[in-house]
N, C-alpha and C positions, 0 to 999 in steps of 0.2 A: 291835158284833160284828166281829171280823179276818175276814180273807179268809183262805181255804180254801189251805193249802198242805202240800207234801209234805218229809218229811225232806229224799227224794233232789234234791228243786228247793235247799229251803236250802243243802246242801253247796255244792252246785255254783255258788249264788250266791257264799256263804263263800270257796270257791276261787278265785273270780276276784280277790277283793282282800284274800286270806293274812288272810282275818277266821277266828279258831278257833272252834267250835262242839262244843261236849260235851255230852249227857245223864246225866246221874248217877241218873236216876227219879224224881226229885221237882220239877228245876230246868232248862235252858238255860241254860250260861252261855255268853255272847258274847266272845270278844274280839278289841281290835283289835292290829293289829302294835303292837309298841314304835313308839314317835315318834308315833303317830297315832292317832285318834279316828275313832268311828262317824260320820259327816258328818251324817244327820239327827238325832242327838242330842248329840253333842260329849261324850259319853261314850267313854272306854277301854273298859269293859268296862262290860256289866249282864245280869242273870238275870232269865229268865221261869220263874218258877216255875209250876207246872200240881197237877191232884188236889185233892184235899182240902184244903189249906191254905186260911187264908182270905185273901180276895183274888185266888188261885189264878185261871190260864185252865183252862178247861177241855181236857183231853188233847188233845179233836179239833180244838180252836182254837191251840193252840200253838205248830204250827210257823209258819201263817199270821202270828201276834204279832213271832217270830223273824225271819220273811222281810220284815216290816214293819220293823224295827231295820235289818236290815244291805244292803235293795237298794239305799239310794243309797251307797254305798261307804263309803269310808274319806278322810280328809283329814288332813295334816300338823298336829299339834298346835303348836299359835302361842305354847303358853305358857312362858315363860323359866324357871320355877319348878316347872313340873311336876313333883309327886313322884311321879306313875305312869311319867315319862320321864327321870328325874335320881336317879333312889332305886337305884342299885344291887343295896343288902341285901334291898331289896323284890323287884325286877326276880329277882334268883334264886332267891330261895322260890316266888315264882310259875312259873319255867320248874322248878321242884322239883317243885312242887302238879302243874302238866300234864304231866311225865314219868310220875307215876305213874298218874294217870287215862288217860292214852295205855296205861300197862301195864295198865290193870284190863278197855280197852275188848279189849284184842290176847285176853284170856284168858275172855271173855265168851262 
């Protein structure tokens, strides 16, 4: 079972190391700055999903899951080759994908 936490704590962890956090209703996705990686997992980014899906956390366990992924911060990614950090074409579809979720969350 995750530990009990609140959106507004996520944010504000999120905030402190420029980690992005979006809810779409189904998912959490995490991400970390370019150049860098979730330090307890060495993931760029990854999604908790929540509801009905299977596998899914439960709604009220969710953010708790979240706050587990991103309190120990972020760390400089070591890899030479990274395509989440070398991939340009990539790197802008993704800053494409979060302008528009940034606009769906402003009209929400």
């Amino acid at each position: 079972m995750s530990e009990r936490a609140t959106r507004r704590q996520v944010m504000a962890v999120a905030a402190q190391f420029g980690i992005r956090v979006h809810d779409d209703g189904e998912k959490v996705s995490i991400d970390a700055p370019r150049y860098y990686v979730l330090k307890g997992s060495g993931l760029h980014f990854t999604d908790v999903r929540y509801g009905a899906a299977h596998g899914a956390w439960p709604k009220p366990e969710v953010w708790g899951e979240v706050l587990h992924d991103i309190r120990d911060g972020i760390e400089p990614c070591e890899d030479p080759e990274c395509d989440c950090c070398h991939d340009d074409e990539g790197w802008a579809q993704w800053e494409e994908r979060v302008r528009q979720e940034d606009a769906e969350d402003d009209h929400a």
